[in-house]
C-alpha positions as CSV (number, residue, x, y, z in Angstrom):
1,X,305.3,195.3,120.2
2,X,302.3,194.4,122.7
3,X,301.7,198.1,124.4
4,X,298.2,197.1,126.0
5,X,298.3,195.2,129.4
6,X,296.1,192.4,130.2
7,X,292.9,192.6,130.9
8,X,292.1,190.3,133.6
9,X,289.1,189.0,134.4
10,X,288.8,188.9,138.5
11,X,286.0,188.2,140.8
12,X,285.8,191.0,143.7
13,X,286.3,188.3,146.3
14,X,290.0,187.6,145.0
15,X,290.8,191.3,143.9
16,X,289.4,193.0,147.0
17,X,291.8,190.5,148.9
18,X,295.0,191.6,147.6
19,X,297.4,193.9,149.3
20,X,300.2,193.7,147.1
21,X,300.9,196.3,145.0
22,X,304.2,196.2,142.3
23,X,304.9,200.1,141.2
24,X,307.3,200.4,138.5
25,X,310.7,201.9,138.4
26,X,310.4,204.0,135.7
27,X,308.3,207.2,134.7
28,X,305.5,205.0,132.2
29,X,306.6,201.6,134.0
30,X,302.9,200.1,134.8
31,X,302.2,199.1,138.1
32,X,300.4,196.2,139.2
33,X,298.1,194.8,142.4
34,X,299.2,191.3,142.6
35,X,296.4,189.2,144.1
36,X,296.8,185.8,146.6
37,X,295.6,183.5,143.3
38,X,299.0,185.3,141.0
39,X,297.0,187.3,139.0
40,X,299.1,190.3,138.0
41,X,297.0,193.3,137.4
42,X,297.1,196.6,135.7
43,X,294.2,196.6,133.6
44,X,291.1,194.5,134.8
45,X,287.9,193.8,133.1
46,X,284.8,193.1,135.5
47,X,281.2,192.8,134.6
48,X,278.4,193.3,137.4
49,X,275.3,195.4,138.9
50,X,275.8,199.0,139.2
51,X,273.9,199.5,142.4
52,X,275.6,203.2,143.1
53,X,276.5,206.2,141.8
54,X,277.6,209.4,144.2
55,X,279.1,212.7,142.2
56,X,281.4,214.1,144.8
57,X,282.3,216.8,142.4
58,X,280.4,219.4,141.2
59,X,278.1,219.6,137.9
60,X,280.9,221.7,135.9
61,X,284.0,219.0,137.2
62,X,282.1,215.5,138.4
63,X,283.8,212.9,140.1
64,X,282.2,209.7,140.3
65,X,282.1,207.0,142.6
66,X,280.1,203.8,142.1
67,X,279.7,201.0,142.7
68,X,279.7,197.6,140.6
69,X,278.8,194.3,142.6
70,X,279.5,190.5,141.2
71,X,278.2,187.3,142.6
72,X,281.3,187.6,145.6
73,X,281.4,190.9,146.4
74,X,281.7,194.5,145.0
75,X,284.0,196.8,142.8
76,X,284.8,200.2,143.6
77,X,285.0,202.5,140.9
78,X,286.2,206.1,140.5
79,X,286.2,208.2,137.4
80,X,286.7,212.2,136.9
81,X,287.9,214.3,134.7
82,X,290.6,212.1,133.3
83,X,288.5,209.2,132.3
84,X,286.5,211.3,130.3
85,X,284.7,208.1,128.8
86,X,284.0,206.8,132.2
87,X,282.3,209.9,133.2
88,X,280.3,210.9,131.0
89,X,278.5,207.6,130.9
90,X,278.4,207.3,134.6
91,X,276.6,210.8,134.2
92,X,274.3,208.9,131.8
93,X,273.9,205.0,133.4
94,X,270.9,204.9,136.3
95,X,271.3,202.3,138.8
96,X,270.5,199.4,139.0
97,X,271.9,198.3,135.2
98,X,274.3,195.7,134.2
99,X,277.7,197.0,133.4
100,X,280.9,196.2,131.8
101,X,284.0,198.1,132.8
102,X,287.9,198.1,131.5
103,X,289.6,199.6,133.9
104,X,293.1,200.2,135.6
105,X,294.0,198.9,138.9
106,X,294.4,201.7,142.0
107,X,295.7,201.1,145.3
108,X,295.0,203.6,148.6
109,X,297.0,203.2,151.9
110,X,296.0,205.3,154.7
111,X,298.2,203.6,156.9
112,X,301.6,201.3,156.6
113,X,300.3,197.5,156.2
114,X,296.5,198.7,155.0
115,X,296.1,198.7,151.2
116,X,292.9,199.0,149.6
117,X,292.1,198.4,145.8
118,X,290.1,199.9,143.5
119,X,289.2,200.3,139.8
120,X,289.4,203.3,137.7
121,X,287.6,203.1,134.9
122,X,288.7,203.5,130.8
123,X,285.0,202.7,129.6
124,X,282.4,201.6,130.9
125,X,279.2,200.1,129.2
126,X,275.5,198.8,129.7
127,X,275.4,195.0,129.0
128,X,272.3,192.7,129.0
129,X,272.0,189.6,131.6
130,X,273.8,187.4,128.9
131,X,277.1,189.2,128.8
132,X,277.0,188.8,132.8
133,X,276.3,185.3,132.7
134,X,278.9,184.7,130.1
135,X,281.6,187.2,132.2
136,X,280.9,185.0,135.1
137,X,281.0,181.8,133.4
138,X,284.9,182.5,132.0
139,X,285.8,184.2,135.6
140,X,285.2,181.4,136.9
141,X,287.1,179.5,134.2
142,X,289.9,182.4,134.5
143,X,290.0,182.0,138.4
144,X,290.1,178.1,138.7
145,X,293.5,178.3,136.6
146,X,295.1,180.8,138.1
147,X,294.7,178.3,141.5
148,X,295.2,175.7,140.1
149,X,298.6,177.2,138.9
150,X,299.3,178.8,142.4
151,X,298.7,175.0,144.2
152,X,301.4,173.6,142.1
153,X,304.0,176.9,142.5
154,X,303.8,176.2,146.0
155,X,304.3,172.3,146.0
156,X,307.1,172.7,144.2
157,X,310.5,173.1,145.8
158,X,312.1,176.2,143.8
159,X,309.0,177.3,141.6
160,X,310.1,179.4,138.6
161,X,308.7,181.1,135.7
162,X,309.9,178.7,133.3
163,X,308.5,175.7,135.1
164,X,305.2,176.9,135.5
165,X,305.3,177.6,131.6
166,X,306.6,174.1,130.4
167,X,303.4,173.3,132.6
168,X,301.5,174.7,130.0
169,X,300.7,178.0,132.2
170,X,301.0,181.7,130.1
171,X,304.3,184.0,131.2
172,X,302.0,186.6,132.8
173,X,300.4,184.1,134.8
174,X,303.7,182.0,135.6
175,X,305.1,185.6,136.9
176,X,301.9,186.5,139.0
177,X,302.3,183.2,140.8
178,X,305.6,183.6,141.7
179,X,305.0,187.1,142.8
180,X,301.9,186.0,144.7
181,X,304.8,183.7,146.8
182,X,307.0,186.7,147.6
183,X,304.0,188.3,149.1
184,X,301.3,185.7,150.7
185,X,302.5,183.7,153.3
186,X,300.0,181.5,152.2
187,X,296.8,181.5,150.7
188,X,293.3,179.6,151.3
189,X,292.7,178.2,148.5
190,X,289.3,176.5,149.9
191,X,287.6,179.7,150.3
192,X,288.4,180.7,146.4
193,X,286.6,177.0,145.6
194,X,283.9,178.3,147.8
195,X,283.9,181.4,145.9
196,X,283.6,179.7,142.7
197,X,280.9,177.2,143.4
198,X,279.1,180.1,145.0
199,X,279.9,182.4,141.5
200,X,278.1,178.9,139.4
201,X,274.8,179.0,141.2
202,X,274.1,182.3,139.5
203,X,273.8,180.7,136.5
204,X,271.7,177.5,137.8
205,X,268.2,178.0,135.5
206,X,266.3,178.1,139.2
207,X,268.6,181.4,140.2
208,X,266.7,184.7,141.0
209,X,268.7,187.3,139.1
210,X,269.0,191.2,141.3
211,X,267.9,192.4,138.0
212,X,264.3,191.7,136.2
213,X,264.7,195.0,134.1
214,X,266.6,194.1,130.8
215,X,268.9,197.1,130.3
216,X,269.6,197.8,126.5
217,X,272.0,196.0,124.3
218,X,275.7,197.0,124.5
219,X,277.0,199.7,122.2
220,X,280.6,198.7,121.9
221,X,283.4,197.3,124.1
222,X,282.7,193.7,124.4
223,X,281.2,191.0,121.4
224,X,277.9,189.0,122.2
225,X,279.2,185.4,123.5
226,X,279.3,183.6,120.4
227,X,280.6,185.9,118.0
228,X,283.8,186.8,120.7
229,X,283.9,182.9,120.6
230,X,283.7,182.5,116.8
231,X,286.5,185.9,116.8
232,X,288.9,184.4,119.4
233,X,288.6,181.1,116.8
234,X,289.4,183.1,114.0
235,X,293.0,184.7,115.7
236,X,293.8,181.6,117.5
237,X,293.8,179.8,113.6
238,X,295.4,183.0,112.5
239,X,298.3,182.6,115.1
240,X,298.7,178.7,113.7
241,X,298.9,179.8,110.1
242,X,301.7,182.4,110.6
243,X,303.7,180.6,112.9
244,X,306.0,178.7,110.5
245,X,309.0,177.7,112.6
246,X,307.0,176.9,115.7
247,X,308.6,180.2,117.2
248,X,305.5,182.0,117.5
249,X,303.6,184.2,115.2
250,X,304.9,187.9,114.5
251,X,302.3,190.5,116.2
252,X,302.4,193.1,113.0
253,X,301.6,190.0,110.6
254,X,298.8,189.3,112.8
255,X,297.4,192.6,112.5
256,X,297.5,192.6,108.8
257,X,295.9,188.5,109.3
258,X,293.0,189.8,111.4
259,X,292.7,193.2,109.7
260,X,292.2,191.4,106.1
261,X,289.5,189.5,108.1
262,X,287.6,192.0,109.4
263,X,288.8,192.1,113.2
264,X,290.0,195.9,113.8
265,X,293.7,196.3,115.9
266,X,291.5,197.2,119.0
267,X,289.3,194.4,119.2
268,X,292.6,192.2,118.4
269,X,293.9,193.5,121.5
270,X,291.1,192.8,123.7
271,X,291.0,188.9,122.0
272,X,294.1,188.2,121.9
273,X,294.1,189.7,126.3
274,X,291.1,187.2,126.5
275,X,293.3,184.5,125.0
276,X,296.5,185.5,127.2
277,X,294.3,185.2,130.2
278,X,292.7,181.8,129.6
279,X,295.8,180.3,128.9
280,X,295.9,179.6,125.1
281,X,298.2,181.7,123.9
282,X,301.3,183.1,125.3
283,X,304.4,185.0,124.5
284,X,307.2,183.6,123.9
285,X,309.4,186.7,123.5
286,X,307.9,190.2,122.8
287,X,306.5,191.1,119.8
288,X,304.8,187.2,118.9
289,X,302.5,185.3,120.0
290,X,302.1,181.3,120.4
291,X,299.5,178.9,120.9
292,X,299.9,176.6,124.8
């Protein structure tokens, strides 16, 4: 059984935009932010500049509020004394440093119709300019599906789930889209093209980065670029090999698969969320997992 959410990798200039927020019914029922582009978020995964940090706590019990800016805009992160993890190396991180944060999506409304998102962090790590580069290259990636998926919801006549999937789209993303319609009348999809381009020309060779200092390599959290690549290889062949009947691969025998190869449950978690959200791999009932 999959207990981890998706991790979804969002630009602040779509994620700052969204006013839609899905509680759940029950007492553990997640809840998301659904944003105009479908994506369907309770866990997010951003990398960027920590420009900020403010303890509006004291020194005994600190509360933290930073924040985390991206080639479109700016996270805003919270963290106290129940993200214990998030604290202590906010307490430790000086600004400016590159960052990489798993966090849980948060919503504030200080008046009916006004919503405002933020993040609250789970971990959060220095990164070097590379791990940047490489989170904006796939959020990019991540961001130009999930419109291209919206655009063809809403030029259909009844868009479902199940359409959007035979389209070759994940479930998640199929049930963001569709929630994204409730919501947004409509959505301007040229300005998230803008935002795109614009994201790209950070990693043109001629591009001036914010940052000159190189802050040190990253303890844990997140692979270098090539060995995630090479891992996310390894589970998407591992997914192949165990699914015999083309019904999708059990999750516990890929645990034991990835486990015999060296991959620990954890970082299968976080791959196999990278794979959900670029749209190789989805689920096609709970508890396996399938290649698009």
């Amino acid at each position: 059984m999959i207990s981890r959410e998706i991790a979804w990798r969002v630009f602040s200039g779509e994620y700052n935009t969204s006013n839609c927020e899905l509680k759940g019914e029950g007492e553990r029922s997640p809840s998301y932010v659904i944003t105009p582009l479908g994506a369907m978020i309770n866990r997010l995964f951003v990398v960027g500049v920590l420009t900020d940090i403010e303890n509006l706590g004291t020194e005994g019990e600190p509360f933290w509020r930073a924040r985390v800016t991206d080639p479109t805009g700016t996270f805003f992160i919270s963290a106290g004394q129940y993200q214990p993890d998030a604290s202590l190396a906010l307490a430790k991180i000086k600004p400016p440093s590159f960052v990489a944060v798993v966090g849980k999506s948060r919503t504030y409304s200080p008046e009916e119709g006004t919503v405002y998102v933020s993040v609250r962090p789970e971990k959060i790590v220095e990164v070097d300019e590379k791990i940047r580069d490489y989170w904006i290259l796939e959020t990019c990636k991540s961001t130009l599906r999930r419109l291209t998926a919206a655009e063809e919801a809403r030029r259909m006549e009844t868009p479902t789930v199940e359409a959007l999937i035979k389209l070759g789209y994940s479930k998640a993303l199929a049930q963001g889209v569709l929630k994204s319609i409730e919501h947004y009348d409509s959505v301007e999809f040229e300005r998230y093209r803008d935002m795109i381009a614009d994201a790209l020309r950070y990693l043109l060779p001629e591009y001036e980065p914010e940052v000159q200092e190189t802050p040190s390599e990253m303890e844990i959290g997140v692979e270098e670029p090539d060995e995630n690549i090479d891992k996310e290889e390894r589970v998407l062949a591992i997914i192949d090999r165990l699914d015999k009947k083309g019904k999708g691969a059990p999750w516990d025998e890929i645990i034991e698969e990835a486990g015999k190869e060296g991959i620990r449950k954890d970082e299968l978690e976080e791959i196999t969320n990278s794979l959900l959200d670029k749209g190789l791999i989805y689920e096609p009932i709970l508890g396996k997992m399938k290649r698009i």
